[in-house]
Structure formats: C-alpha cells, structure tokens
N, C-alpha and C positions, 0 to 999 in steps of 0.2 A: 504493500500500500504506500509506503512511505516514498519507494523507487518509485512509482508511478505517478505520484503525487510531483515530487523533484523533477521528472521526465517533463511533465506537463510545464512545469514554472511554477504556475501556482494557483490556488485553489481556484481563482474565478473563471482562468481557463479550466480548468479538472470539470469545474459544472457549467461550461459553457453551454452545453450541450440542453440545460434547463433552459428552455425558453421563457419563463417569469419566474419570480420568486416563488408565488406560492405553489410550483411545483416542488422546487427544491425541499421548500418545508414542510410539505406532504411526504415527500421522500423521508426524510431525516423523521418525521412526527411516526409513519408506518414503521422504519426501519426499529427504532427504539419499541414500539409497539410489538411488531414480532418477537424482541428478544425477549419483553418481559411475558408474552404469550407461551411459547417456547420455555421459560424455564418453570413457567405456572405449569406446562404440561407436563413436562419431567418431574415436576415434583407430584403430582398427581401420580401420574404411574410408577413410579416409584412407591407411594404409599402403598398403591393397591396391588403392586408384585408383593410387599414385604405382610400385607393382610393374607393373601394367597398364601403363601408359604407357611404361613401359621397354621391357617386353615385346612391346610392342605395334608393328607395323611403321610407321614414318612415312608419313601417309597424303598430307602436303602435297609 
C-alpha cells in the first residue's frame, strides 16, 4: 500500500480516480463499515463453534 501510495505521489492523485468527494467518503465510510461487520461476524461464529463443541458429544 505504502509503495503504491509513493508510486502515485500522492494521495489526491491515489483517489483521482473519485470523481467527487462524496464518493471517496462513501468508500472510506463502507470500507470501515465492512471491517467492523467482519469482525462482528467472526466473533459470532466463533461463539457459536465454541457453544457447539460443548454441546456437542465427545467423539474421540
């Protein structure tokens, strides 16, 4: 990211490619969005693997 970032120059070329701003910040507002989705879901299944396993009769 960083090489990519320094390749470019610099960030307002990197997002030139945003035709207005409130794209960009649609971008950046969804991106953060996914990630705190994302680890809401892993912590979800994560609960309900370690419920399973309780629940679940020893098979060894």
């Amino acid at each position: 990211m960083v090489r990519l970032i320094s390749l470019s120059g610099s960030l307002l070329e990197h997002f030139a490619f945003f035709q207005n701003r409130k794209m960009l910040y649609f971008f950046v507002l969804s991106h953060f969005l996914n990630r705190k989705l994302v680890q809401l879901f892993w912590k979800m299944l994560r609960a309900n693997i370690g419920r399973c396993a309780s629940e679940a009769p020893d098979i060894s």
